[in-house]
N, C-alpha and C positions, 0 to 999 in steps of 0.2 A: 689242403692244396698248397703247396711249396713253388717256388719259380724264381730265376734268379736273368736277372735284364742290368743292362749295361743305366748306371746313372743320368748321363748326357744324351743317350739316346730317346730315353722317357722321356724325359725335360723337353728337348729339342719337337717330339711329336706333340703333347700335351698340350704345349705353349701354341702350335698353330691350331691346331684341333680346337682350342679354347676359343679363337674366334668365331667360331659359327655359335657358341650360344650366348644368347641374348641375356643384358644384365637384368632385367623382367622378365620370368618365363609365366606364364599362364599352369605350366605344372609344373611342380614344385622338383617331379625326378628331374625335368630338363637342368639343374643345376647341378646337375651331375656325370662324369661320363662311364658309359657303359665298357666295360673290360669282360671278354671272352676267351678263355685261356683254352686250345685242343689243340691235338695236334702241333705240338714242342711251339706253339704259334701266340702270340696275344692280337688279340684284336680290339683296339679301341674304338669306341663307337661317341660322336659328337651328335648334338642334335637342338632345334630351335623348333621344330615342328614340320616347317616347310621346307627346309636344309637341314640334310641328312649326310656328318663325314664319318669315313670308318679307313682305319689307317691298320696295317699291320704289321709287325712286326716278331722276328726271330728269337726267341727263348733261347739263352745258353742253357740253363738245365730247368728240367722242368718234373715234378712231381705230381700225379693227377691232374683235375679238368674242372671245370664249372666258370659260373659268369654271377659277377655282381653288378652292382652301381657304388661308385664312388662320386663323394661331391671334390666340385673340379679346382676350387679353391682349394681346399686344405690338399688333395695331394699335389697339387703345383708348389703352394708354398712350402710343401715338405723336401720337393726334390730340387726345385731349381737353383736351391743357392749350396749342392753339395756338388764336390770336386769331380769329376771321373773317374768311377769306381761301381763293382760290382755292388749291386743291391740285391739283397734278397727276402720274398716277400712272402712271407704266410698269409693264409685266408684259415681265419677260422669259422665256419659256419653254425657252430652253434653258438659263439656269442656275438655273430656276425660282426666281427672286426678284424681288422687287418695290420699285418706288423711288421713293418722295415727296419731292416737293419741294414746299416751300413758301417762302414769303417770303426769308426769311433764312439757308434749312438745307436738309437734304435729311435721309432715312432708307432704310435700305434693308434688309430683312428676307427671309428663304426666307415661298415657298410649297407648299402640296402639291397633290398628284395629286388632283380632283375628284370622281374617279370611285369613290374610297373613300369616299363622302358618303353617308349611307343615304335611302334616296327616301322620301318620304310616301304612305301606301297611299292608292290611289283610295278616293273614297266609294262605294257603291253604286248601279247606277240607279232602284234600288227607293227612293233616299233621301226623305226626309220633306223639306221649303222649309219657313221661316220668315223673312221680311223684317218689320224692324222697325227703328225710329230708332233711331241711335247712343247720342240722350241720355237713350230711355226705358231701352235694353237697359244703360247704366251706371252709371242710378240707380236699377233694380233689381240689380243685382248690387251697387252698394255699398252699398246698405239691408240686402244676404241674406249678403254675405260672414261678417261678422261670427258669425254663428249657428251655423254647420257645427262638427260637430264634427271632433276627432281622437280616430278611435274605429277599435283595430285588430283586433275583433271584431267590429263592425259598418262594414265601409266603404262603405254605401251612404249615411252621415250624413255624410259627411267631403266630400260634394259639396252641389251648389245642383241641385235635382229641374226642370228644365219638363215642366209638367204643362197637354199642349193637350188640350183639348177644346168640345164645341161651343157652353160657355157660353165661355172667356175661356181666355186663358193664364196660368197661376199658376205663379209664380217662388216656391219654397218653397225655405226653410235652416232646419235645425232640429239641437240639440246634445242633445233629449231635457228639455233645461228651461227650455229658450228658443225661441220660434218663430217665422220670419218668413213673412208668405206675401202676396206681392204678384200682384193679378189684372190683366190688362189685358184689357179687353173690348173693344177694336178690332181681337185674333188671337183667332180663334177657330179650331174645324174639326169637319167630323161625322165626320171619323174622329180617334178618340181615339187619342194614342200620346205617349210621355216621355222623357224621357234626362236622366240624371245628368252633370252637366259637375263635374271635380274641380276642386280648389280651384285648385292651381298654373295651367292657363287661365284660372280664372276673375280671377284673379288679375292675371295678365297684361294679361286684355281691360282690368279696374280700370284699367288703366296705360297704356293704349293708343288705348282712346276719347275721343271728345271731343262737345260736346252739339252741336256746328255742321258733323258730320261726314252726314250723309246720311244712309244707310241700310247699315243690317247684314245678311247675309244667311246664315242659317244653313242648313245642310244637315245631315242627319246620320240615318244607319242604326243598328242593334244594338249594333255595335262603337263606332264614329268619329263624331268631327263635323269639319264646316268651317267656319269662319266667316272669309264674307268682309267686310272693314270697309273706309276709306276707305285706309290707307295699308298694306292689303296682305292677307292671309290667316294664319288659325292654324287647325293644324289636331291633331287629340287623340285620346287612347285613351279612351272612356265608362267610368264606374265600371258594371259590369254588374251585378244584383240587382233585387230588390223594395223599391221605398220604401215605408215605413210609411202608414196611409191618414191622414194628418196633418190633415183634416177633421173626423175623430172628437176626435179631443183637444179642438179648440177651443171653448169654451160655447157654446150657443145664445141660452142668458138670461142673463146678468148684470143685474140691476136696478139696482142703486147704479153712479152715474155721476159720477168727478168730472171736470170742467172746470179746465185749470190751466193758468198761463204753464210751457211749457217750459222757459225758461233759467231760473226763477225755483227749479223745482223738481230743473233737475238741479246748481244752485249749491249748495242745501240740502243734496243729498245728498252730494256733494261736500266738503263739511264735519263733516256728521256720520258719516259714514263711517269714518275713521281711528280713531271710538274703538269701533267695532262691534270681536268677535273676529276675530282674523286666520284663524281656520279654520271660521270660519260667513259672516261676514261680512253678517247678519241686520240687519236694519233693519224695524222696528214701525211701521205703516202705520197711523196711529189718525185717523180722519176723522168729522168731525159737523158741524153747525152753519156750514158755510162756511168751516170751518179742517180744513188736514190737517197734523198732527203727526207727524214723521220722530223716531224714538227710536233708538239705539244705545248696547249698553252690554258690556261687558270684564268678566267678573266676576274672571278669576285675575289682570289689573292696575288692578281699580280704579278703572276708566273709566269716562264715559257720556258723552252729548251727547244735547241735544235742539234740536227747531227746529220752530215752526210756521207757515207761509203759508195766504193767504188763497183759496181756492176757491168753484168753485160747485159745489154737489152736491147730488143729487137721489137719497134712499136714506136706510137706517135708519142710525145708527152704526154702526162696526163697525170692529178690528182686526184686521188681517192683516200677515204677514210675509212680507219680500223679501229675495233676495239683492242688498247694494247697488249692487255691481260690476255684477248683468246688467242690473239695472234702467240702472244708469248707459251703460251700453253703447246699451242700447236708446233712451234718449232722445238719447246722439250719431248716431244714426243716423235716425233724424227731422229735416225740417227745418222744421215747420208752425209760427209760435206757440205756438200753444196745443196741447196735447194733450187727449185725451178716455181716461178709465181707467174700464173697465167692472170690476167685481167683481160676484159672486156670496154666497160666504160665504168663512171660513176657510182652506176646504179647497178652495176652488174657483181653476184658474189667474184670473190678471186679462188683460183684455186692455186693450193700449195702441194707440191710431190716433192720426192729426193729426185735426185738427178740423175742418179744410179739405184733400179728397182732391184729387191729382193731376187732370189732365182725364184721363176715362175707364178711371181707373184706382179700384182699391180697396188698400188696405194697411194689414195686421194684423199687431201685435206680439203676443205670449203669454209670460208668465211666468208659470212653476210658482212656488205657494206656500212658504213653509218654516215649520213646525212653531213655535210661538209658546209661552214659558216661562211660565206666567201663574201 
């Protein structure tokens, strides 16, 4: 079997494909990726057990058909440090090895038996449909990544929740004191049902989408999901559990509103940050008069910092504390100007939004309070 594929585009899939397998596999073929060549077509196949990618790609010329395993290191390090240029690849299956040539070289490495590959379990027919754009589904996933926790008592937080129902679909991550919950009201359904997607896909998809790619199409029963995207399918083991009803947490009133330049106020933080304690890392939220004041201070080395910008706000005075780091977190994951901060009182979460929402979309940040030394 002969086949001839463009240098940079190998390279380019391999190297993302390479992240779903685990530098420990439990079996030995998962350090390998599966390649399916039919139909003028290659098919690479990624795999950890529980995450399952398979990417495909166009053959310029192609002689015969069959499927090997290759391990994933040597033909990564074989192709990604060659220039842009036709490669073309023999399989010889009686000495089961394979031999590239390229410009100026050649390489030639074993393969293995394909048939030790472990298969991807079908989905179910009873499965759930979800279609949605490429660049809504990866600018809710990298608004929610960030928020999931790593929690080995609770592993229902350690995923990103979809939660359809017959108002909208809300893309929820939440680490317990941070919470993201993004709705889109163009998926809806009257029958209600969720699934937890764990981080390491979601992860992945982060890496994989693109805003000019079409549409996504997910599938997914009790156990599994699929999702089909432009340059191929991932498919996964669901965290199984109850999500918390993450609804409840969020305020209904917050009264005091401030209006503020994003970069403006996450520079502020940014600076005064470093002199907050390193094991609180508590930042003084003090707002009045169309100024908000960021305080941090060290008391066992003798630190502080302070910094005030200009806002608009509409609300009594009031003090509150944040942790700097999520707050900071939370405003790189926005990408509006300006942000709008609801507050209540003290004890009450804040919530953070853009000013200006997505089309047809809603999206809500929440930070938990922290206890103020007054």
């Amino acid at each position: 079997m002969r086949f001839i594929i463009s240098s940079s585009t190998l390279s380019n899939r391999l190297l993302t494909l390479a992240k779903v397998i685990n530098s420990k596999n439990s079996l030995p073929i998962l350090n390998s990726f599966l390649f399916e060549v039919h139909d003028n077509q290659l098919n690479v196949t990624a795999s950890d057990s529980e995450n399952v990618m398979r990417s495909a790609l166009q053959l310029d010329t192609c002689e015969g058909e069959g499927n090997f395993a290759v391990n994933s290191h040597t033909i990564i390090d074989a192709v990604k440090e060659l220039p842009e240029q036709p490669l073309t690849i023999d399989v010889n299956y009686d000495e089961w090895k394979m031999y590239i040539t390229y410009q100026n070289g050649s390489y030639n490495f074993p393969i293995q038996n394909p048939d030790e590959y472990p298969k991807a379990q079908p989905i179910s027919d009873q499965a759930t449909i979800i279609t949605m754009e490429a660049g809504i589904m990866l600018d809710n996933i990298t608004r929610s990544i960030f928020a999931t926790a790593q929690d080995e008592l609770r592993p229902v937080m350690n995923g990103i929740y979809f939660d359809l129902n017959a108002e909208s679909l809300a893309i929820v991550a939440s680490d317990g004191h941070k919470l993201v919950r993004n709705k889109n009201f163009g998926i809806k359904s009257d029958m209600p049902t969720s699934f937890i997607l764990p981080k390491k896909p979601a992860t992945l998809l982060k890496n994989v989408l693109g805003h000019d790619e079409g549409d996504v199409v997910l599938k997914f029963d009790e156990r599994s999901a699929e999702i089909n995207f432009a340059d191929g399918t991932l498919t996964c083991r669901l965290i199984e559990g109850r999500y918390p009803n993450y609804n409840s947490v969020i305020p209904q009133d917050n009264p005091n509103q401030i209006t503020i330049d994003r970069k403006s106020l996450l520079g502020a933080l940014r600076r005064v940050l470093p002199f907050s304690s390193d094991s609180s890392q508590l930042i003084r939220f003090q707002v009045d008069n169309g100024t908000l004041t960021l305080t941090a201070e060290d008391i066992d080395f003798a630190t502080s910092a302070k910094e005030s910008i200009t806002c608009s706000y509409e609300g009594t005075p009031m003090s509150i504390g944040f942790k700097g780091s999520s707050f900071v977190e939370i405003l790189n994951n926005l990408d509006s100007d300006d942000v709008v901060i609801e507050l209540g009182d003290a004890s009450r979460a804040g919530i953070i939004s853009p000013s200006v929402m997505p089309e047809n979309e809603e999206v809500l940040m929440l930070i938990m309070p922290m206890l103020l030394n007054d």
